[in-house]
C-alpha positions as CSV (number, residue, x, y, z in Angstrom):
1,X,-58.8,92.1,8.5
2,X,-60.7,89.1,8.9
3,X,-63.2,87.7,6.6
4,X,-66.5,87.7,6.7
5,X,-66.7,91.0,9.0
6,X,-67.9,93.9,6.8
7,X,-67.6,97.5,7.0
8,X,-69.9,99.9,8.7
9,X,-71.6,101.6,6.1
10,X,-72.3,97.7,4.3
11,X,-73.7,96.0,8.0
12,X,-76.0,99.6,8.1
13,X,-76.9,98.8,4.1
14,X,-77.5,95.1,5.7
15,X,-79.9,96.2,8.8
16,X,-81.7,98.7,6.5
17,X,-82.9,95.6,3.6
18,X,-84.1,93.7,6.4
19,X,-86.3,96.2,8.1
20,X,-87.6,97.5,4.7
21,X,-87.4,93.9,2.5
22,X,-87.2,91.8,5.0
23,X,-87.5,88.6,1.9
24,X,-84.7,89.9,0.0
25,X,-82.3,87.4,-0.3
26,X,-79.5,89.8,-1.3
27,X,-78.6,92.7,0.8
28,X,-79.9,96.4,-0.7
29,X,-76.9,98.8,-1.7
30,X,-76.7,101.1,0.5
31,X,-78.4,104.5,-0.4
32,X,-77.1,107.1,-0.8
33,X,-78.5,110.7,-1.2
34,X,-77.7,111.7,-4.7
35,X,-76.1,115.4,-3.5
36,X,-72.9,116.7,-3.2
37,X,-74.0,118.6,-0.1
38,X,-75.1,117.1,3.4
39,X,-75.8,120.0,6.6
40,X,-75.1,118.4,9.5
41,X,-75.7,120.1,13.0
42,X,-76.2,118.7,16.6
43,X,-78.4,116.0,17.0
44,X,-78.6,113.0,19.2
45,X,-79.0,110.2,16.4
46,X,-77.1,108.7,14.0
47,X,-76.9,110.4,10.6
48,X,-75.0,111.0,7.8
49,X,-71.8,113.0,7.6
50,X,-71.5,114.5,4.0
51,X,-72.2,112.1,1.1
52,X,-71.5,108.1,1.8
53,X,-69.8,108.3,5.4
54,X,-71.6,107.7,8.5
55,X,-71.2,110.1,11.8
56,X,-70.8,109.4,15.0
57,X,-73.3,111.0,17.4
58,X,-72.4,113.8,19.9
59,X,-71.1,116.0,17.8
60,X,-71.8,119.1,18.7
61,X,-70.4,121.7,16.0
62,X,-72.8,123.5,13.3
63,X,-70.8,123.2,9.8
64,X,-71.6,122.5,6.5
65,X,-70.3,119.4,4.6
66,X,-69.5,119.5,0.6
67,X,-68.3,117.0,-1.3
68,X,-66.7,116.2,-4.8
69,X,-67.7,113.0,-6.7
70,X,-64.4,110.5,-7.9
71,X,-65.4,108.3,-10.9
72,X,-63.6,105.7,-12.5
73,X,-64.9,107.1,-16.6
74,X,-65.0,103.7,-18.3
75,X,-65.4,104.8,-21.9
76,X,-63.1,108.0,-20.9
77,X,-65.9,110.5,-22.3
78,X,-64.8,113.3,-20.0
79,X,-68.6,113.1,-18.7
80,X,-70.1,111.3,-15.6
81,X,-72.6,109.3,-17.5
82,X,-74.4,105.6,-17.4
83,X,-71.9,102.9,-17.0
84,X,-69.1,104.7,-14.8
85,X,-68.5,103.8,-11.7
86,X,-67.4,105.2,-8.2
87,X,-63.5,106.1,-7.7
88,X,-62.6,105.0,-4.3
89,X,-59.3,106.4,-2.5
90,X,-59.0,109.5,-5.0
91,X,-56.9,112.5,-3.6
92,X,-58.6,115.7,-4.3
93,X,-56.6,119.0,-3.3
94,X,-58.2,122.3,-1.7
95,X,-56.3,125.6,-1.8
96,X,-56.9,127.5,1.7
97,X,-57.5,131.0,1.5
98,X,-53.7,131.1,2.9
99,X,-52.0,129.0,0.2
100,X,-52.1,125.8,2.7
101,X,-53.1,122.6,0.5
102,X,-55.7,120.5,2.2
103,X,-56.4,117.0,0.8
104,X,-59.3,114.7,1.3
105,X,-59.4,111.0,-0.6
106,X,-62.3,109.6,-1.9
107,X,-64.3,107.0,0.4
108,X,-65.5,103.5,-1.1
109,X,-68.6,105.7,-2.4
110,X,-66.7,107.8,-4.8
111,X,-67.3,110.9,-2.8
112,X,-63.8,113.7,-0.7
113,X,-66.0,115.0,1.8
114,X,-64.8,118.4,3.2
115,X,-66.2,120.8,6.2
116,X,-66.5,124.2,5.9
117,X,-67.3,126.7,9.2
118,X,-66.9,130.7,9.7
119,X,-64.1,131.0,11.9
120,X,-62.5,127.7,11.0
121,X,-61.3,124.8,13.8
122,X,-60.4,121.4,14.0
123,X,-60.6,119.5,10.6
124,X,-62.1,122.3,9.0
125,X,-61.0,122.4,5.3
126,X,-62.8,126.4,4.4
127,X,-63.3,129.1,7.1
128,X,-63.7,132.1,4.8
129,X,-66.0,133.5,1.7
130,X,-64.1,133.4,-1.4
131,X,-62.5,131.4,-3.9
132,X,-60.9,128.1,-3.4
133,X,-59.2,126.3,-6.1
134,X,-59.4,122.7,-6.3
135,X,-57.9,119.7,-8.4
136,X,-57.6,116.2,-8.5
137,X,-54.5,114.0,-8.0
138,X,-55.1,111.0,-9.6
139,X,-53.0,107.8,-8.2
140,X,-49.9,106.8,-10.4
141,X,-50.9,105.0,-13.9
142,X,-54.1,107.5,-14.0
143,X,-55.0,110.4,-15.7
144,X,-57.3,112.7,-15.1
145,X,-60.4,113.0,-17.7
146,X,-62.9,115.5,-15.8
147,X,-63.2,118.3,-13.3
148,X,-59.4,118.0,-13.2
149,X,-58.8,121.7,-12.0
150,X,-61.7,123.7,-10.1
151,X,-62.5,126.8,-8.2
152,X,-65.3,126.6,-5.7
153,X,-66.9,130.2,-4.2
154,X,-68.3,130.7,-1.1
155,X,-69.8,133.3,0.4
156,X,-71.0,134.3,3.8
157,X,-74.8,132.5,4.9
158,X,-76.4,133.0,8.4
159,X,-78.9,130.2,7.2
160,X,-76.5,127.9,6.6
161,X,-75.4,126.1,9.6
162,X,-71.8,127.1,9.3
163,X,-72.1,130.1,8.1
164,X,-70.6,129.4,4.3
165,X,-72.4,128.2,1.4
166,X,-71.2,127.3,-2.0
167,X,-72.0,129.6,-5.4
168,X,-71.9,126.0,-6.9
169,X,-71.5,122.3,-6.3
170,X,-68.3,120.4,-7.3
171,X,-68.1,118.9,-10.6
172,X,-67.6,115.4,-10.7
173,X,-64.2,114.2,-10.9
174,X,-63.0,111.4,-13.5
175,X,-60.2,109.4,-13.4
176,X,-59.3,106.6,-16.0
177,X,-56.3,104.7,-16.6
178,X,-53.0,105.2,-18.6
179,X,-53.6,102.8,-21.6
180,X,-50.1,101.0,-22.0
181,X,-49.0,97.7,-22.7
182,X,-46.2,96.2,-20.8
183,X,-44.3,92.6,-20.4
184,X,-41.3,91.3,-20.3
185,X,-39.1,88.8,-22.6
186,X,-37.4,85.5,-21.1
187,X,-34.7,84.7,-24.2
188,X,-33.9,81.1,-24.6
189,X,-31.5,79.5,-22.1
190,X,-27.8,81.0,-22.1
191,X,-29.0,83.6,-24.5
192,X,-29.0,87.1,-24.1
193,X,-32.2,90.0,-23.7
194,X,-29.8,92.1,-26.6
195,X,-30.1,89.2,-28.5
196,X,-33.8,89.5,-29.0
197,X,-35.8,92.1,-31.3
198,X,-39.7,93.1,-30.0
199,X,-41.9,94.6,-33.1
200,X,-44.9,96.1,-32.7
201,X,-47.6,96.0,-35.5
202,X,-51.0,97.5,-35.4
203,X,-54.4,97.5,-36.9
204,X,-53.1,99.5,-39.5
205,X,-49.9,97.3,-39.9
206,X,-47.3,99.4,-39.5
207,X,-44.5,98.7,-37.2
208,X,-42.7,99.6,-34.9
209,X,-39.4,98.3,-32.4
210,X,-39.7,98.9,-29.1
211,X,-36.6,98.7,-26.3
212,X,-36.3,96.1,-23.8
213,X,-34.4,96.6,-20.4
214,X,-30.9,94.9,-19.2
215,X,-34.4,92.3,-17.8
216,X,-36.0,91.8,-20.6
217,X,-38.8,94.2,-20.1
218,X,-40.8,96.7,-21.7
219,X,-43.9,99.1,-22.3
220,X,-45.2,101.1,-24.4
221,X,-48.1,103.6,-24.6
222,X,-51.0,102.5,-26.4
223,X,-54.5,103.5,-28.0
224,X,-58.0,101.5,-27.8
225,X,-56.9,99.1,-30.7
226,X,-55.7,95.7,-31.4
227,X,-51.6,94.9,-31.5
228,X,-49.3,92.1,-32.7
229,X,-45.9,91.5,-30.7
230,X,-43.5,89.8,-33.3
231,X,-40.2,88.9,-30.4
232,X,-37.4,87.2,-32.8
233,X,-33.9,85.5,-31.1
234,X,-32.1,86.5,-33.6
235,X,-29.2,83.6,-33.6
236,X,-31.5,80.8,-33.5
237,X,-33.9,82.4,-35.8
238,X,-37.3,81.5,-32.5
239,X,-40.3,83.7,-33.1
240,X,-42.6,84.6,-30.6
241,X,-46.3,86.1,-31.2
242,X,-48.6,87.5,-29.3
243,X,-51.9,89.5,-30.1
244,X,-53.2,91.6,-27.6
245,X,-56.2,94.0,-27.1
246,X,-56.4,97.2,-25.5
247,X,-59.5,98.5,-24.7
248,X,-60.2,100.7,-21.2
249,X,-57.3,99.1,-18.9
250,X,-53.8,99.1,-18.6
251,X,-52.5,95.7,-20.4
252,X,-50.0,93.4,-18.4
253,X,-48.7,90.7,-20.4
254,X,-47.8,87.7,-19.3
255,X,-43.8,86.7,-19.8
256,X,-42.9,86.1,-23.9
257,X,-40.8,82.8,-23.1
258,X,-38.6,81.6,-25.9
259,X,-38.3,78.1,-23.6
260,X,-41.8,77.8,-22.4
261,X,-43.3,74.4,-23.4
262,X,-46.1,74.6,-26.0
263,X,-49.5,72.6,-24.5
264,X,-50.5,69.3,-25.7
265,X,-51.9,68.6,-29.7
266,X,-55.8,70.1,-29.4
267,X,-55.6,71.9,-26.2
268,X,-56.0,75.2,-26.7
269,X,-56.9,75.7,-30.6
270,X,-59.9,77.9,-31.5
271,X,-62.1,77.5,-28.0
272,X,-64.8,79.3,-26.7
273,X,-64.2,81.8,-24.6
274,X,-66.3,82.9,-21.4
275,X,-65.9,85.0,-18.4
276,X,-66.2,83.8,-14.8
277,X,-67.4,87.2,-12.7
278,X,-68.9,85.8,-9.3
279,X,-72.1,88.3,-9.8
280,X,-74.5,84.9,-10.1
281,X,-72.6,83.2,-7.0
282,X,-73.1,85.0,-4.2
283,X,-76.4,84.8,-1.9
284,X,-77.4,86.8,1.3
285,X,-75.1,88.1,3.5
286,X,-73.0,89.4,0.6
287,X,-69.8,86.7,0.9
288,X,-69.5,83.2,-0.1
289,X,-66.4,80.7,-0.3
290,X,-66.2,80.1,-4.1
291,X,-67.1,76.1,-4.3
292,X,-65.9,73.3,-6.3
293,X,-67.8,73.4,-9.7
294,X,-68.1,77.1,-9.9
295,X,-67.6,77.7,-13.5
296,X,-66.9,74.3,-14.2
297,X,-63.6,74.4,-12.4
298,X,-62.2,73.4,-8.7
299,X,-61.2,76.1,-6.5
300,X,-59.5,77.0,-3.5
301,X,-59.2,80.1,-0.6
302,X,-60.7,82.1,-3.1
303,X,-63.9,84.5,-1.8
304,X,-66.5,86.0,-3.3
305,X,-67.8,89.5,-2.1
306,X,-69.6,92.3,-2.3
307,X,-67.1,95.1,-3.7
308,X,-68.4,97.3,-0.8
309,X,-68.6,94.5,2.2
310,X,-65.4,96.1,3.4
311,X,-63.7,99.4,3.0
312,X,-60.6,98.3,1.0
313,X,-60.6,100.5,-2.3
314,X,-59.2,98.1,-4.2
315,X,-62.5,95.9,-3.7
316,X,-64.2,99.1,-5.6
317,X,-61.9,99.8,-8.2
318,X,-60.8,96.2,-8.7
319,X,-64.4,95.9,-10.2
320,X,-65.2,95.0,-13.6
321,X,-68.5,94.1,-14.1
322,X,-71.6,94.3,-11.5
323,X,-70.7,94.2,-8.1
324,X,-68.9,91.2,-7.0
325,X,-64.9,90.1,-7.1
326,X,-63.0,87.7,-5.7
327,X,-60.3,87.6,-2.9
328,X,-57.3,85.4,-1.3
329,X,-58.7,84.8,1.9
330,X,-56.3,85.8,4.7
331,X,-53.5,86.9,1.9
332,X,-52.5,82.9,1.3
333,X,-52.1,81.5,-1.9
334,X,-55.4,81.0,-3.9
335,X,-55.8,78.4,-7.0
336,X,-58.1,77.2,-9.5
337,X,-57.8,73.6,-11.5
338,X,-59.3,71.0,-13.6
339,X,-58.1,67.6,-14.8
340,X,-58.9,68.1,-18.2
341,X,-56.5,71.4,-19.8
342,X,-58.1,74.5,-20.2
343,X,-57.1,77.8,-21.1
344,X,-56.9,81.1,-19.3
345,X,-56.8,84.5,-21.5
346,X,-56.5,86.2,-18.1
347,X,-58.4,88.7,-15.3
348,X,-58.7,92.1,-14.2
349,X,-56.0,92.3,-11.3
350,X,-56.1,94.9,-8.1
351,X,-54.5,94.6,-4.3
352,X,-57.4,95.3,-2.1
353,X,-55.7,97.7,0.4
354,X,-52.6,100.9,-1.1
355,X,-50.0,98.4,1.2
356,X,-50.5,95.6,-1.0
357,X,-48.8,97.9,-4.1
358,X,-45.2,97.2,-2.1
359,X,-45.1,93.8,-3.1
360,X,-46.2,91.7,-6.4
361,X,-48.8,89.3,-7.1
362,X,-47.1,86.1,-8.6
363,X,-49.5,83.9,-10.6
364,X,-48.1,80.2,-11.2
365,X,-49.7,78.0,-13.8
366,X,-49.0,74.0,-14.3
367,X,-49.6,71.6,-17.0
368,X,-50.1,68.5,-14.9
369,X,-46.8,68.5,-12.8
370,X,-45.1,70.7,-15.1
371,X,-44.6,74.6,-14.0
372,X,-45.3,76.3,-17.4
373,X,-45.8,80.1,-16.5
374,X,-44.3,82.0,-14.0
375,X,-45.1,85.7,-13.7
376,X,-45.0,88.6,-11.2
377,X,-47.6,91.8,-11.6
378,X,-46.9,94.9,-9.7
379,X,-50.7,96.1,-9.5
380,X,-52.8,98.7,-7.2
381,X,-55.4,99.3,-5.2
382,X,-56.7,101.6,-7.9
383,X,-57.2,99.0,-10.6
384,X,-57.0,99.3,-14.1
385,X,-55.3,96.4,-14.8
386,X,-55.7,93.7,-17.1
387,X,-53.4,91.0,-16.8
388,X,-53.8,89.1,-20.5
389,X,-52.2,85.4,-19.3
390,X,-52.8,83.9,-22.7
391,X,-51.8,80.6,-20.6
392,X,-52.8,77.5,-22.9
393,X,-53.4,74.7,-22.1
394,X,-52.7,74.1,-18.5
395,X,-54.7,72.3,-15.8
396,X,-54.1,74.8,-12.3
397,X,-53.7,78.1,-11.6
398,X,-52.1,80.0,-8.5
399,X,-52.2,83.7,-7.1
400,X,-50.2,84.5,-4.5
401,X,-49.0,87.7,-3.0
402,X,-45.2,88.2,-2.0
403,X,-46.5,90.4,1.4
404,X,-49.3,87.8,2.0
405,X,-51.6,90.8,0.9
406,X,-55.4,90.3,-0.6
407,X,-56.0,90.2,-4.0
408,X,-58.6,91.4,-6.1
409,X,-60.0,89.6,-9.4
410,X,-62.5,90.1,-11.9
411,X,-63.8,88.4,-14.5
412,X,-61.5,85.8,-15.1
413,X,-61.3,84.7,-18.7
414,X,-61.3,80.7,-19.5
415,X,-61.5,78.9,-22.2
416,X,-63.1,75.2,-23.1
């Protein structure tokens, strides 16, 4: 895709804030009509096709749209309430009155539009009254919290254009991620992973040893706490710490390296933390080339945008906070520097298309013209990622993609 040309539903969004406020300097959202049910019959204009999908004109068959809602349930309350946001990409799963499964996923707007007409026909998902169960597949490293399993009725309706209509709407549909923590552990040079010994202490300080791989690697399931990694080589005696929060994402660490240099005397002790979203960046138009100075820091290939300027999911899930991230532009290498050191607790990481997930994002970090940190994430389009660098001290960072794929970050973490 190249940049800088939106999707359709954004450049509509675009066209309708400058007919209606034509001073805004920030293009509206788009609206959307808060229903889970859109008619649609033959008409010579544009209009909309089920909830958050435009239609193409022509189309001349009566049915009846419904749709289920997909949201991302940030404090994983089981409810759609304030503060969640829309799921793009979500598979949800109908049950035909046959047994057949058919399966719509989630547009950028959160909502699986499906068509229903007496008789059935091309692309229509329910052609008879009666029950259909219905469920929700969430993507891998997801579980469902709400409206997991479902059955919708429908019943016969001359008035509806169609001919069905629906006892009830859909229940929203919430997703939130697998809280883990993962990593892996680099022993010293010549030594050996079986050499090394990961505890795991946690608020309540007890403890706990958790495997590593043939590679060093590990995870572990995790609750909404705070955690101490204690990795001890045990025939030179090196200790390794690292404190890590878990909150609403999936935690990535970056690599526990018993040969990493430590940063310079005063670099990295006891700073002030803040968090870089691109939300105040951004003017019209709804994309902007992050520019030297931004956040205090120099910058290179990286873009802001709008999470819904194109149709990518990962641009909407990727999302932290408000409504802007930042991407590689073109899928090339991306970095951020600064003479003076500076450190960089980490960022919310996402691929903005599913292809991206068959490669990994590689994040580089120098001190100077030292390589200090080397890592590798494999991350999704669905988000739910927090990559916790804990990189101190260094003066450039770089994130790259294997598969020259775009990725998505949010609220970068530096500290002065």
């Amino acid at each position: 895709m190249t940049d800088g040309v939106p999707s359709r539903g954004y450049r509509a969004a675009a066209v309708a804030a400058r007919i209606l406020l034509p001073r805004m300097a920030v293009p509206a959202r788009p609206v959307v009509v808060v229903s889970f049910f859109t008619a649609t019959l033959a008409v010579g204009v544009a209009r909309a096709d089920a909830d958050g999908a435009p239609m193409e004109t022509g189309d001349t068959t009566a049915l009846w749209k419904f749709s289920c809602y997909g949201f991302r349930d940030v404090d994983r309350s089981g409810v759609f309430d304030m503060g969640d946001r829309a799921f793009a990409d979500l598979a949800v799963v109908l049950t035909k009155d046959g047994g057949e499964e058919t399966v719509q996923f989630s547009n950028i707007d959160g909502f699986a539009n499906f068509s229903t007409a007496t008789g059935g026909g091309a692309g229509i998902d329910v052609a008879r009254p009666g029950p259909y169960p219905l469920r929700a597949d969430p993507p891998q490293g997801f579980v469902a919290t709400a409206g997991a399993k479902q059955t919708l009725v429908f019943r016969a309706d001359a008035v509806v254009p169609g001919g069905l209509a629906i006892e009830e709407s859909c229940a929203p549909v919430g997703v939130a991620p697998d809280l883990a923590v993962s990593g892996s552990v680099i022993p010293l040079p010549g030594g050996n992973v079986a050499d090394v010994t990961l505890t795991i202490a946690g608020a309540t300080g007890a403890t706990e040893t958790t495997a590593l791989d043939a590679q060093g690697r590990f995870a572990f399931p995790a609750r909404p706490g705070t955690f101490k990694l204690i990795a001890e080589h045990g025939p030179s005696g090196a200790t390794q710490v690292r404190h890590v929060a878990v909150a609403r994402h999936a935690v990535r660490l970056s690599a526990i390296d018993f040969a990493a240099p430590t940063p310079e005397a005063g670099t990295s002790v006891d700073r002030i933390e803040r968090i870089i979203g691109f939300d105040d960046l951004v003017g019209a138009g709804g994309i902007f080339e992050v520019p030297t100075g931004y956040g205090g820091l120099s910058w290179r290939n990286l873009i802001a945008v709008h999470n819904r300027f194109y149709d990518g999911p990962g641009y909407v899930n990727g999302t932290e906070s408000g409504e802007f991230v930042a991407y590689n532009s073109s899928g090339a290498p991306a970095s951020v520097w600064r003479d003076r050191p500076f450190d960089f607790g980490g960022a919310h990481v996402a691929v903005a298309w599913p292809r991206g997930a068959e490669g990994d994002v590689i994040v580089r970090a120098w001190r100077g013209n030292d390589q200090v940190h080397h890592d590798r994430l494999a991350v999704s389009s669905a988000g739910g990622t927090f990559f916790a660098a804990d990189y101190r001290g260094v003066t450039r960072i770089e994130f790259s993609h294997e598969l020259h794929e775009r990725i998505v970050l949010d609220d970068l973490r530096i500290a002065e």
